[in-house]
C-alpha positions as CSV (number, residue, x, y, z in Angstrom):
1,X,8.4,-31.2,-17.9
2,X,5.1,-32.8,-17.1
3,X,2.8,-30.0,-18.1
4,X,-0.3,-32.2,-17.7
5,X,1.0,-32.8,-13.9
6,X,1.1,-29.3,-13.3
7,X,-2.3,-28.7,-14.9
8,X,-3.8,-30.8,-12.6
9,X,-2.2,-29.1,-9.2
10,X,-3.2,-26.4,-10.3
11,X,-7.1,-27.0,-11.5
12,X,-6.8,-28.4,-7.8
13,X,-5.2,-25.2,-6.3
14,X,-6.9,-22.3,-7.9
15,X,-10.5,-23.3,-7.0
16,X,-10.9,-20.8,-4.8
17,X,-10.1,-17.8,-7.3
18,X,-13.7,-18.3,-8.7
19,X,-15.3,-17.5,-5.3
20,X,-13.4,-15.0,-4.8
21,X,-14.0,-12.9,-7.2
22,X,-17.5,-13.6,-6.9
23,X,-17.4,-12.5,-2.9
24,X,-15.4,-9.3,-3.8
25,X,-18.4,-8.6,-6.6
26,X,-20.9,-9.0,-4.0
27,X,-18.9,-5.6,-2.6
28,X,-17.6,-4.3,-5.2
29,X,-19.6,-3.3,-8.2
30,X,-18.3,-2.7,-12.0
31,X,-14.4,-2.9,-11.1
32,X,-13.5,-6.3,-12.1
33,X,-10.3,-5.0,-13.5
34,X,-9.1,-3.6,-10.2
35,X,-10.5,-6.7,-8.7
36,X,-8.2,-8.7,-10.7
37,X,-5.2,-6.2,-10.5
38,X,-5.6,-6.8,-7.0
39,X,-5.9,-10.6,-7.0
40,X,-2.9,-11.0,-9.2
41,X,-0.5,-8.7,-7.1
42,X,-1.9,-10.4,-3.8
43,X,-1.1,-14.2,-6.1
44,X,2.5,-12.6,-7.1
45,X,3.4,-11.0,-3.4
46,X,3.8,-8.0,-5.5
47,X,2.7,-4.3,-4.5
48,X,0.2,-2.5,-6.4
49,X,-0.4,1.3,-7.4
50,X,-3.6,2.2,-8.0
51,X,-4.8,5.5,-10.0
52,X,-7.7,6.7,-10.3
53,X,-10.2,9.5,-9.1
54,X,-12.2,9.6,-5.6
55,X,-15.3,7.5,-5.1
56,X,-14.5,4.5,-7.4
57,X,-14.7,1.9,-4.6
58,X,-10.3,2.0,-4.0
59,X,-10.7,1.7,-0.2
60,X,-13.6,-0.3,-0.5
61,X,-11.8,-3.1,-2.4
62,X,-8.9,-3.6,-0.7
63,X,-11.1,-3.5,2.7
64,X,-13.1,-6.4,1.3
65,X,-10.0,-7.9,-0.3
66,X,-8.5,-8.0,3.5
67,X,-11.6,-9.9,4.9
68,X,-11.8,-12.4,2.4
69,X,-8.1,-13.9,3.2
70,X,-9.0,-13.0,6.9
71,X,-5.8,-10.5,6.7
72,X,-5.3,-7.3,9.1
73,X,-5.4,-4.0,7.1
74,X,-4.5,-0.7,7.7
75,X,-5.8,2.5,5.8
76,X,-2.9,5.5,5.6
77,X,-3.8,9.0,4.7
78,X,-0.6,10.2,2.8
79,X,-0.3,14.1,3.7
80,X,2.7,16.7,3.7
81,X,3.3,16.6,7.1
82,X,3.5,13.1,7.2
83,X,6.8,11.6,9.1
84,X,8.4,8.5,9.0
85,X,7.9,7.4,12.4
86,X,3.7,7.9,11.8
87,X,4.2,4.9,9.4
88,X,7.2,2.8,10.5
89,X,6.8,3.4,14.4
90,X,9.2,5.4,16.8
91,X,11.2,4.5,20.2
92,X,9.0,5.7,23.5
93,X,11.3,6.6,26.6
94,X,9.8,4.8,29.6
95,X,11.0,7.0,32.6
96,X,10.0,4.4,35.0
97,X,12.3,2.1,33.7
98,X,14.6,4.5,32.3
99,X,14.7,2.8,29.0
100,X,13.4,3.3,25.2
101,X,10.3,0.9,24.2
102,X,10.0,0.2,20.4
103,X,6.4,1.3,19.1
104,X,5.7,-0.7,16.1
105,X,3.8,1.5,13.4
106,X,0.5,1.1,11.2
107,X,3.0,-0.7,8.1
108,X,3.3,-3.8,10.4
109,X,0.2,-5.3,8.5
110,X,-0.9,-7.6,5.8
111,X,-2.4,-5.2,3.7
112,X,-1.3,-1.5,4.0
113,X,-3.3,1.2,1.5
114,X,-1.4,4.2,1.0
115,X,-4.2,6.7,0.6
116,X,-3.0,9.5,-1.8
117,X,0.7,8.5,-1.8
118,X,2.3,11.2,-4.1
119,X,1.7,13.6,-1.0
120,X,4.0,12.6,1.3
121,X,7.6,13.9,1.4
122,X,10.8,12.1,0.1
123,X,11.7,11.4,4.1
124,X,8.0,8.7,4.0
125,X,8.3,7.9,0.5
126,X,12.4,6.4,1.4
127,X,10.8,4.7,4.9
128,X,8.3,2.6,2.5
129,X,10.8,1.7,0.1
130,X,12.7,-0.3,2.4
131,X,9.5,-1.8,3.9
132,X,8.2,-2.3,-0.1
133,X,11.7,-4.0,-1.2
134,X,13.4,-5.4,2.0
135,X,10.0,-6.6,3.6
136,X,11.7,-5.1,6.9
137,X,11.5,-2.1,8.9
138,X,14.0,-0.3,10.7
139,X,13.3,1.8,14.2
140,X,16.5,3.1,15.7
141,X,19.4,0.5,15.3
142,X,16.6,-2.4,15.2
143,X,15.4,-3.8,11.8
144,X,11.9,-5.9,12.3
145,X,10.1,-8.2,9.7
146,X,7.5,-7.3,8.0
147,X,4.6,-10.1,8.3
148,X,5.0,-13.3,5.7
149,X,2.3,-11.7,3.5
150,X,2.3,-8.2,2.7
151,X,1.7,-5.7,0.4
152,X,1.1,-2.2,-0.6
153,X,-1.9,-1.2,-2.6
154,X,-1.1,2.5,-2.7
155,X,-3.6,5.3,-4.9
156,X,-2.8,8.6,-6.0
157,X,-5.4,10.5,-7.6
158,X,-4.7,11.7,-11.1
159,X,-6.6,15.5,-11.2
160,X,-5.0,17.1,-8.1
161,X,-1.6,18.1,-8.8
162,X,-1.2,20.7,-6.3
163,X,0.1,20.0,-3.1
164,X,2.1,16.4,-4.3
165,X,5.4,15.2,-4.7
166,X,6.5,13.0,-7.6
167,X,7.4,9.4,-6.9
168,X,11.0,8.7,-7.3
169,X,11.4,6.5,-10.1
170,X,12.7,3.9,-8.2
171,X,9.8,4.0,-6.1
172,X,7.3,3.4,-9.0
173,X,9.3,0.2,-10.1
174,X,9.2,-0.9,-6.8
175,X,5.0,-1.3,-7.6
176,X,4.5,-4.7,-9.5
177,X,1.5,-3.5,-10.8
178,X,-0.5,0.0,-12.0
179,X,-4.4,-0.2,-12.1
180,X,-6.3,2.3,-13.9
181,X,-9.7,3.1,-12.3
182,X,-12.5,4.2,-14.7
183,X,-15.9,5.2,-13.9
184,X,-18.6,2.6,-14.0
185,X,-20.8,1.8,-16.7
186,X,-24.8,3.2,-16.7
187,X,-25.8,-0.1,-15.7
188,X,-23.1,-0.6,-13.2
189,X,-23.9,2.7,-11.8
190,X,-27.5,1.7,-11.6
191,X,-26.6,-1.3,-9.6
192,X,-24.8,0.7,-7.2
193,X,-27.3,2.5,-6.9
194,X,-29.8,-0.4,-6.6
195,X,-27.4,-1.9,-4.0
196,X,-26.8,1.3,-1.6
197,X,-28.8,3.0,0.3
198,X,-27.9,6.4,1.7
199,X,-27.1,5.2,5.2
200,X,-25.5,2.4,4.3
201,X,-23.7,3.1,1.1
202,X,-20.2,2.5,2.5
203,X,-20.8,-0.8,5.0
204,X,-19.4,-3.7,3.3
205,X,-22.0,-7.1,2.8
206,X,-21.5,-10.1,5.0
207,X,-18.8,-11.7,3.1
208,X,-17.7,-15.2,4.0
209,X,-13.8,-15.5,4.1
210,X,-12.2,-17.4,1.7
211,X,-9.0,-18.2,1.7
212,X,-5.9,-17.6,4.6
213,X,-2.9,-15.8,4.4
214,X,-1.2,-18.8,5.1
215,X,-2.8,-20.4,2.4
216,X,-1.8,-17.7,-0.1
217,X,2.0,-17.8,0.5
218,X,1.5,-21.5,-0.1
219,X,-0.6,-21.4,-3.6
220,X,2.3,-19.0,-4.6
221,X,4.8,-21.7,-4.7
222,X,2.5,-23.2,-7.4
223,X,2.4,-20.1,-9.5
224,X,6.2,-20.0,-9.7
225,X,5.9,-23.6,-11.3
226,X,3.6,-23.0,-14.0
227,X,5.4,-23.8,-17.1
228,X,6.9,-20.8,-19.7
229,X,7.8,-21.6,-23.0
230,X,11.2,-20.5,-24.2
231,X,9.0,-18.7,-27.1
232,X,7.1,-17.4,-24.4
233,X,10.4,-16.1,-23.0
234,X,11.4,-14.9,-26.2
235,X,8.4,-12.6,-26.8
236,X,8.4,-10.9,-23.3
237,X,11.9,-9.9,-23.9
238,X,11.4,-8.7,-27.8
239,X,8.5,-6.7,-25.9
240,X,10.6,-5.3,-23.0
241,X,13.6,-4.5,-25.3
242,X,11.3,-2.6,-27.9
243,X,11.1,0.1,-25.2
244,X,14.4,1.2,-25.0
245,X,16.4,3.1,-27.1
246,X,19.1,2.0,-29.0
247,X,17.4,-1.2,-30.1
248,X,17.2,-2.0,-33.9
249,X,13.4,-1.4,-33.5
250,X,11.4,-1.5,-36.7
251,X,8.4,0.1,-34.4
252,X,9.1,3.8,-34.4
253,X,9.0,4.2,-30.5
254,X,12.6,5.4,-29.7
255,X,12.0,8.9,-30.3
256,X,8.7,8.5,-28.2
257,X,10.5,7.0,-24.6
258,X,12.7,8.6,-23.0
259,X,13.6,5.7,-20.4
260,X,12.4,2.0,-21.4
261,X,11.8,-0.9,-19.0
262,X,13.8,-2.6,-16.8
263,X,15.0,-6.0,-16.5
264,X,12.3,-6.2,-13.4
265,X,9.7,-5.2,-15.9
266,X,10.9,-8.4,-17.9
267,X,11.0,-10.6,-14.5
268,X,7.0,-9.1,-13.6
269,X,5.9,-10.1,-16.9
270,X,6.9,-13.7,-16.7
271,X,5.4,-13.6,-13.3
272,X,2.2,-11.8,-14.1
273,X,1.8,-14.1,-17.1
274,X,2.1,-17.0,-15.0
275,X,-0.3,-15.9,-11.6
276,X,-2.8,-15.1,-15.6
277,X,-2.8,-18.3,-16.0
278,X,-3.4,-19.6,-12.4
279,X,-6.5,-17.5,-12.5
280,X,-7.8,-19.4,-14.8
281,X,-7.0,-22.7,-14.0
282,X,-3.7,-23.6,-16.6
283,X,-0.7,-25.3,-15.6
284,X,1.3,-23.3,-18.8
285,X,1.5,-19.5,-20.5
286,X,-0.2,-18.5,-23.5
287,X,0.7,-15.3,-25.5
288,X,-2.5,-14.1,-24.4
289,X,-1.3,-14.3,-21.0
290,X,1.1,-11.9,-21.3
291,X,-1.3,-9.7,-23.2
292,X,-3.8,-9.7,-20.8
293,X,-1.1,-8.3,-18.3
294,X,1.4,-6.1,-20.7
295,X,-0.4,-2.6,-19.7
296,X,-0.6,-3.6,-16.3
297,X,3.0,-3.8,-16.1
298,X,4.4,-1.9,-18.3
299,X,2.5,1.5,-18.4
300,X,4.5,3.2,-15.5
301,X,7.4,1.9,-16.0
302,X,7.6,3.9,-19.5
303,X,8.7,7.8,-19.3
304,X,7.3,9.1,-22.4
305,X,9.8,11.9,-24.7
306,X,8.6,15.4,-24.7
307,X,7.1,14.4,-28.3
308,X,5.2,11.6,-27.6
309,X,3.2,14.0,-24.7
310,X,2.9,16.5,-27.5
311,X,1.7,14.2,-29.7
312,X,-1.0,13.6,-26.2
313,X,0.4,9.5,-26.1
314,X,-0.1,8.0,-22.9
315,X,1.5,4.8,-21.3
316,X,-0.8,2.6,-22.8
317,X,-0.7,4.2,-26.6
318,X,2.9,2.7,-26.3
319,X,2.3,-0.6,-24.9
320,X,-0.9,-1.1,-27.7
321,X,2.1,-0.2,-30.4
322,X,3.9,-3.3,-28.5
323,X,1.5,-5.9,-28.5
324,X,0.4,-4.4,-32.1
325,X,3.2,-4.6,-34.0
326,X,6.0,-7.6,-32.1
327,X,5.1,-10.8,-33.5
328,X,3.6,-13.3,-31.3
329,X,4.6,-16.8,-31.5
């Protein structure tokens, strides 16, 4: 393979990431990891759920995100009383022509945020999950495509219990991605608040468009050819498989998970590690790579035992034992 071929497509390809990030820190200050998360799950045409609590600039990113690839977006309040046709669409009756007129919903879209999404009922949560996996939407006994590029950034809010509904499992593996929102740092905050004025806090800068949609579905094709090493391959399956029970693990995590990761899990690190590398400007994986995006990928994918949450383990306590303790080549 000519690694030093692909190096050089994709130096050439991936000069736009820099600017990038540097127009979505223009709006968006002290979140360069959800910046990134974003940016990598809009690089891997892979959905994205976002945690984290109000006011840390969620909406705000993903607005910004969608005018610097001059995408449409569309903001969705997830509530109880949500139905399916409020996000897919419905059929009108037209009594002058005595005939049923397909209204396309708010999901047909290049970038959808699903505001809050553990508060919708099973009935909305099953109408994304074809739109999330099939990229199609079904009204009636018609199925429509989704646009070429889209994707759900969705954010559920980590203090309010009450009044949700708990993602089906399948749901959650549906997501490519979980980013963890924390709160700015003092000097971050004091930037914000440097940067904001009262009136004006949530208007977004003049930021100059970057790259198209069009030109995203292309630079994807050159992710998918950055090279892997076999070792590469090797330790993002000795990672996956250390989560599941039954393994001869030399770790101590099977009486901590409950369920382990998928093969997907094992397919969305490759391609995580790969769109890693993109970002900064390398034709080939490095362990690091897949460091850089284990958590990311991995943390809800993992249902923790009753003694692991006893023990107060999160997610990410489990994937730091990974990286810790399975040897890197």
């Amino acid at each position: 393979m000519d690694i030093k071929g692909i190096s050089k497509k994709v130096e050439s390809e991936a000069e736009f990431v820099q600017k990038l990030l540097t127009e979505m820190g223009r709006a968006v200050v002290g979140q360069e990891d959800l910046v990134r998360s974003l940016l990598m799950g809009l690089l891997a045409n892979g959905h994205v759920l976002i945690e984290g609590v109000p006011g840390l600039a969620k909406t705000r990113s993903v607005r910004a995100l969608a005018r610097l690839i001059q995408g449409d977006f569309q903001r969705l309040q997830f509530t109880p009383d949500l139905l399916p046709a409020d996000l897919v669409g419905t059929l009108i009756y037209v009594q002058e022509e005595g005939t049923f007129r397909t209204k396309k919903g708010p999901i047909f879209t290049n970038l959808v945020l699903a505001d809050e999404i553990n508060r919708a009922p099973a009935k909305v949560q099953s109408a994304l999950l074809e739109a999330m996996q099939e990229r199609t939407v079904t009204i009636g006994e018609e199925t429509f495509p989704l646009p070429d590029l889209f994707l759900v950034l969705a954010t559920q809010n980590p203090i309010e219990q009450e009044g949700t509904y708990p993602l089906p499992e399948a749901q959650v593996d549906r997501f490519l991605l979980k980013a963890k929102v924390e709160y700015p740092q003092r000097e971050d905050e004091r930037r914000i608040l440097e940067l904001a004025s009262a009136e004006h806090a949530d208007t977004l800068p003049d930021l100059e468009p970057v790259v198209t949609p069009q030109e995203i579905i292309r630079v994807r094709g050159v992710v998918d050819e950055i090279y892997v090493d076999d070792k590469i391959k090797d330790y993002i399956i000795d990672l996956v498989s250390e989560t599941r029970k039954g393994t001869d693990s030399k770790l101590g995590l099977a009486n901590l998970i409950d369920f382990g990761a998928s093969p997907r899990a094992t397919l969305s690190l490759v391609l995580c590690s790969r769109v890693a590398a993109f970002m900064e400007s390398r034709g080939y994986v490095t362990p690091q790579d897949v460091k850089d995006v284990a958590a990311r990928v991995l943390r809800h994918r993992l249902i923790l035992s009753f003694e692991a949450e006893a023990e107060e383990m999160t997610p990410d306590d489990i994937v730091d034992r990974l990286l810790d303790g399975v040897n890197v080549p």
